[in-house]
N, C-alpha and C positions, 0 to 999 in steps of 0.2 A: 404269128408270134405272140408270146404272152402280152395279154396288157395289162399296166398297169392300172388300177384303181385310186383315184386323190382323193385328199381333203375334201373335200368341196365348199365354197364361200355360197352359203346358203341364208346370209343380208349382203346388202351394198358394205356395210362396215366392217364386215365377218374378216379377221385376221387370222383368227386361229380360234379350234373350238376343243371339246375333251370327246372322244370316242365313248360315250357311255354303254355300248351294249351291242355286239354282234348277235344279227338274227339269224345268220348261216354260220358255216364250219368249213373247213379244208377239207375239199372232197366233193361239197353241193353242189347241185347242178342249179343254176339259175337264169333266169329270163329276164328280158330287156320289161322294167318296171317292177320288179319283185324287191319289195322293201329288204335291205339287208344288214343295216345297222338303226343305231341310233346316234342323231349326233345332237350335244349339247350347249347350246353358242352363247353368248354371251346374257339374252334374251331368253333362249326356250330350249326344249329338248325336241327336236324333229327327225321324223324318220327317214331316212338317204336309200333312194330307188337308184336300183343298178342300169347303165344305159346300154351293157350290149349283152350278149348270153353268152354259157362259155360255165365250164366249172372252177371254183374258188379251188384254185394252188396252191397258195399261200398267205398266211395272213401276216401281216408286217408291223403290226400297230396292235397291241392287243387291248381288249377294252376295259374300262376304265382309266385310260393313259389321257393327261390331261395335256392342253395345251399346245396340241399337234396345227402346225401351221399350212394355211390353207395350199392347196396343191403339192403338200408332202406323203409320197406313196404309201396309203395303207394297208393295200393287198395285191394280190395279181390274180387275174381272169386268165385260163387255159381254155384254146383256141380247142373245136372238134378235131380231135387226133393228136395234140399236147399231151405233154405230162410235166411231171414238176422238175425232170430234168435238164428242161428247156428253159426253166427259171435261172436268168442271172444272178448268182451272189451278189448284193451292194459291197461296195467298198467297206476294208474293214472300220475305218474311223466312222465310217457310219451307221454300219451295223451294228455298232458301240452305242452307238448315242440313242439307235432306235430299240435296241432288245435290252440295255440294263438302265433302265432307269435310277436316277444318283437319289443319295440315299440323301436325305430332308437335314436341313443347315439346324440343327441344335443352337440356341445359346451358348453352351459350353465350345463346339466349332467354330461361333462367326472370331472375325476376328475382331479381337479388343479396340476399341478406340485408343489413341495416342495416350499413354498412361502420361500422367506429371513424373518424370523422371528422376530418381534418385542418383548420387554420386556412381553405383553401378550398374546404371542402367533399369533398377527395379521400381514396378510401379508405389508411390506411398501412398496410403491410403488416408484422406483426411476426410474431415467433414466438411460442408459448405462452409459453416458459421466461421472454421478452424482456418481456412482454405483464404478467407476474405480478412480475418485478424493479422497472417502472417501478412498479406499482399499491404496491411495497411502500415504494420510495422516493420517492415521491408525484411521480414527474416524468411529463411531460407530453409524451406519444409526438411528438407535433406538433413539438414541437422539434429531434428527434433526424434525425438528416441517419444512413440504416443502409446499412453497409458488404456485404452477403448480397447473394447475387442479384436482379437488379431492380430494389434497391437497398431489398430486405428490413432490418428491423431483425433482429439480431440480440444474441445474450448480452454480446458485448464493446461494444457500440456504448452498451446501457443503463449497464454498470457504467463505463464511462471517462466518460459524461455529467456535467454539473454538475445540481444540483438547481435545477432548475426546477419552481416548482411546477405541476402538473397542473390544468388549466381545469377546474371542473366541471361539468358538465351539466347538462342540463334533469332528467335521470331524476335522478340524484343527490343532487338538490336536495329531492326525494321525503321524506319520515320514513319512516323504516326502518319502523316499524309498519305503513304504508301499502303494504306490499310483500305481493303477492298473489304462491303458484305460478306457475313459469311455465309457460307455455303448451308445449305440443309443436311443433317447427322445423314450421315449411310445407314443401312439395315444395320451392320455389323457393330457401328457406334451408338444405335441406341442399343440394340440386345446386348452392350457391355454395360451401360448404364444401370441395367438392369439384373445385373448376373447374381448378385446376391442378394435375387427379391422372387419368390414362387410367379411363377404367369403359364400361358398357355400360347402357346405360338401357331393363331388362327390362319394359315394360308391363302392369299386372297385366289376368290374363285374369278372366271369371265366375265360374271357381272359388278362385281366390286372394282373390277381390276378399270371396267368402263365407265362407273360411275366416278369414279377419280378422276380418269383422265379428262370426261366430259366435261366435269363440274371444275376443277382447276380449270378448265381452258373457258369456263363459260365466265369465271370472274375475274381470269387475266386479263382475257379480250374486249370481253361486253362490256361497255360505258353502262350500270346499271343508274336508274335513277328511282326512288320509291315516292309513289302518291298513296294518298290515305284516305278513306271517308268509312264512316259509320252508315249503316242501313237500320231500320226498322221494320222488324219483320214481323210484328202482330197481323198485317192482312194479308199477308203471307202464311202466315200459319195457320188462321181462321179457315182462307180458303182453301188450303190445302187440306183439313179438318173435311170441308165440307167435299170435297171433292174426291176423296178416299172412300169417305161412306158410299158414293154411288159407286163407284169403281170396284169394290169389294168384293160384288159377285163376280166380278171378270176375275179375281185374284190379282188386281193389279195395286202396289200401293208406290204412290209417289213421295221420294224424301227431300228433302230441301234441297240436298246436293242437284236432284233433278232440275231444278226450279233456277239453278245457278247457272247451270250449264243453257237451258234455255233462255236466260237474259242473259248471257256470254254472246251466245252465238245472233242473239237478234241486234244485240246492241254492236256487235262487226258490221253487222248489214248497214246499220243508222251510221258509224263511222267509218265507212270501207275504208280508208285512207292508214288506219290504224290494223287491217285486217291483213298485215303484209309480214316479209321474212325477210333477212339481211341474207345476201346472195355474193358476199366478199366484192365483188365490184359495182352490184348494184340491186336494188331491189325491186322482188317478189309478191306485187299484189294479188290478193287470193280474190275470187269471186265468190267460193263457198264461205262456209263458217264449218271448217275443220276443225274442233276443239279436243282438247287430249286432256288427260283428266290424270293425275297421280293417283297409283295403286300400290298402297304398302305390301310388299310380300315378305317372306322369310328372307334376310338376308341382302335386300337391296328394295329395285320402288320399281312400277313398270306406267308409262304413260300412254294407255291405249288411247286412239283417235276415233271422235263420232264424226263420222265425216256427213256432210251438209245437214249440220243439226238444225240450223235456223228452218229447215222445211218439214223436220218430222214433229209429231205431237210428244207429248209427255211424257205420256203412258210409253209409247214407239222406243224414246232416248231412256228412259227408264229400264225397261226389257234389256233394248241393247245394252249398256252399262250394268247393268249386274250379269250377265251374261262372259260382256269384255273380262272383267271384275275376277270372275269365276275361274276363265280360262288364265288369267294373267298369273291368279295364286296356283295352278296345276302348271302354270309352265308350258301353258299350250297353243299361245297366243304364235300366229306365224308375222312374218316380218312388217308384210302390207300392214298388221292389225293396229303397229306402232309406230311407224315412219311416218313423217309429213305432220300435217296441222301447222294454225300461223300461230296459234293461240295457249296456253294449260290455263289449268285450274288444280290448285293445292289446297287440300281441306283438312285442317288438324281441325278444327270446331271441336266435331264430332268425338275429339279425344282429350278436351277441355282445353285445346289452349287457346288464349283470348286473341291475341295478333302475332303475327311474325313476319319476315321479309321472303320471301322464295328466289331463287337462282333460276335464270331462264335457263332452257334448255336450248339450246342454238339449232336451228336457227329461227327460233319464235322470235318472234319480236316483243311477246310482255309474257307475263304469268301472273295469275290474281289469287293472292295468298288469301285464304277465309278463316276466319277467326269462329269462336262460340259465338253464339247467343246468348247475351245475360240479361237481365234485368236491372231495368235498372233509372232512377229516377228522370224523368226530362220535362222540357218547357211544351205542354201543346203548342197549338197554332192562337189559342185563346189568351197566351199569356199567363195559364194557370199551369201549377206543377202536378205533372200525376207519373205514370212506370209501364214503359215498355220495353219489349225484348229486342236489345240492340246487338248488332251484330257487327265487328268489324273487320275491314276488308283494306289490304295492301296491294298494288299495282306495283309488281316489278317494271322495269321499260326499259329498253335498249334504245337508248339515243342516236342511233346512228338509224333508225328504224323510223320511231316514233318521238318526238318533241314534248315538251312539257303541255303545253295547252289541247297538243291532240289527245297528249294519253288521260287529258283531267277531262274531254269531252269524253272518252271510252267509260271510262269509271262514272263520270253522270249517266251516262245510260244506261249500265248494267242496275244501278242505283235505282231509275226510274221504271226500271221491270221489276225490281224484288218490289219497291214498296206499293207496285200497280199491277199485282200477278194475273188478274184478271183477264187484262190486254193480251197477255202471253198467247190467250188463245185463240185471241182473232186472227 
């Protein structure tokens, strides 16, 4: 009998992905492992091997269709000696939902938020400033006949009114105590707020749609707490100077960011205790140094993982991070590449900004936000004033994880590898 072909959840996360691109057609003959689409997950685009042989029936999902939920039938496989008359029709309401695609919520479509109601019913248009003068002199927008555009209320139209007093509401009439938070605007109540102002109405894609969800839940949940210290990175940068020139005939150049991620990962080893993950009822001590590292791409950020960085050299973590780096901006990164690690690292330096706080990524247990290098005057060890390139650096920390005094040990040690890069190598 015909089979069906699904979705397929191709991460542990994978809810739903877009069919970017059929590599066969209705009619093809295919074999168990012959690439036949492309699918697009939240993370990456990857190519979907068919599991049994059989010719393409039917296709059910045509590509480019976004947001097809995982195990929802895409196509049908015909069995040797099938044909497509052996294909059940889906149900019409579902046939509905899978062959016409609804046609995209306009502005002008969503629906308006709760207009402030006039005597029948229509919305009146005021300004803010106009809007907060009636509230103050209790008069009642309804009345007010507004001289603006369209025949908006404005500033002179409230203060030249007579007081009239203001109807009051159903909501109003409420006791103050009986007043819950409000809610957050719906889509439809801000695209009203908006209805008489040009925009563009950006669609969120699978990765947007997870960085929201991630990142709201990472700072509902997480107890963050932030430590701070400044580094000095003159012998850091000397060596790294000198260190590049030998390296040069290999093609290999090391950049700071390298130099980060190797006192990340050594300094997990020096405080394993800090090298762990919150596991909802209890915690995940790591033995490697799995470190992830933030990659800006078009449209969202991807955090591929050096897994046991603490054991490879420089040059080694180098290679692979630009490599990750490469794959992560083409979209090509498969799931292993970004799952797991206990640890990130977030680098705006490198785009001038001098400090910031970072949002962990659950379930790490910290992330170490990296700032520029500036110059900048300081105290030697002598007591005299002279200028070096100071760099600084914020520890996000999940408290439920990691405690104040263990995360201020982590952050001294990553500390005592930048401004001793030397050691790095022993």
């Amino acid at each position: 009998m015909p089979v069906e072909i699904l979705m397929p959840a191709l991460s542990p996360t994978m809810e739903e992905g877009a069919l970017a691109k059929w590599l066969v057609k209705e009619g093809d003959t295919v074999s168990a492992g012959d690439v036949i689409a492309e699918i697009e997950t939240d993370k990456a685009t990857m190519e979907f091997e068919a599991v049994d042989e059989g010719t393409m029936g039917q296709i059910l999902v045509a590509e480019g269709t976004a947001a097809v939920k995982v195990n929802t039938p895409i196509a049908v496989l015909l069995e040797d000696g099938e044909s497509a008359d052996d294909i059940a029709p889906p149900p019409a309401a579902e046939q509905a939902t899978e062959r016409a695609p609804q046609a995209p919520v306009t502005p002008a479509d969503a629906a308006p938020a709760p207009p402030a109601p006039g005597r029948d019913g229509t919305r009146i248009f005021a300004s803010p400033l106009a809007r907060r003068i009636a509230e103050q002199k209790g008069l009642d927008l309804a009345q007010i006949t507004g001289s603006g555009p369209r025949g908006r209320i404005v500033k002179a139209d409230v203060e030249s009114a007579s007081a009239t007093p203001k109807t009051p509401d159903r909501a109003e009439e409420v006791p103050q105590q009986a007043a819950t938070a409000p809610a957050s605007p719906s889509a439809s109540q801000v695209a009203a707020l908006y209805a008489d102002r040009a925009f563009e109405e950006v669609p969120l894609d699978g990765m947007r749609k997870t960085i929201a969800a991630r990142l709201t839940e990472a700072k509902q949940t997480i107890p963050h707490f932030y430590l701070r210290r400044s580094v000095r990175l003159d012998a850091l940068l000397d060596f790294r100077a000198q260190i590049n020139a030998q390296l040069s005939a290999r093609g290999v150049k090391l950049s700071v960011n390298d130099f980060i991620i190797k006192a990340c990962a050594l300094a997990l080893q020096e405080v394993p205790d800090a090298n762990a993950v919150w596991a909802g009822d209890r915690i995940l001590r790591l033995t490697p140094s799995d470190v992830a590292v933030a990659v800006a791409i078009e449209g969202g950020l991807f955090t591929p993982v050096l897994r046991d960085a603490e054991a490879k050299s420089l040059s080694a973590l180098s290679t692979e991070m630009k490599d990750l780096a490469a794959r992560a901006r083409d979209r090509k990164l498969a799931p292993q590449d970004y799952q797991g690690g206990s640890f990130a690292i977030s680098n705006l330096g490198m785009m001038g900004i001098e400090n910031f706080d970072a949002v962990i990524n659950p379930p790490h247990g910290a992330i170490l936000a990296v700032g520029a290098g500036i110059k900048q005057p300081v105290v030697t060890e002598d007591g005299s004033l002279g200028v070096a390139t100071v760099m600084s650096m914020t520890l996000s920390v999940d408290h439920r994880v990691i405690d104040g005094a263990l995360g201020a040990d982590l952050l001294a040690a990553i500390v005592r590898h930048l401004e001793n890069p030397m050691a790095m190598l022993a």
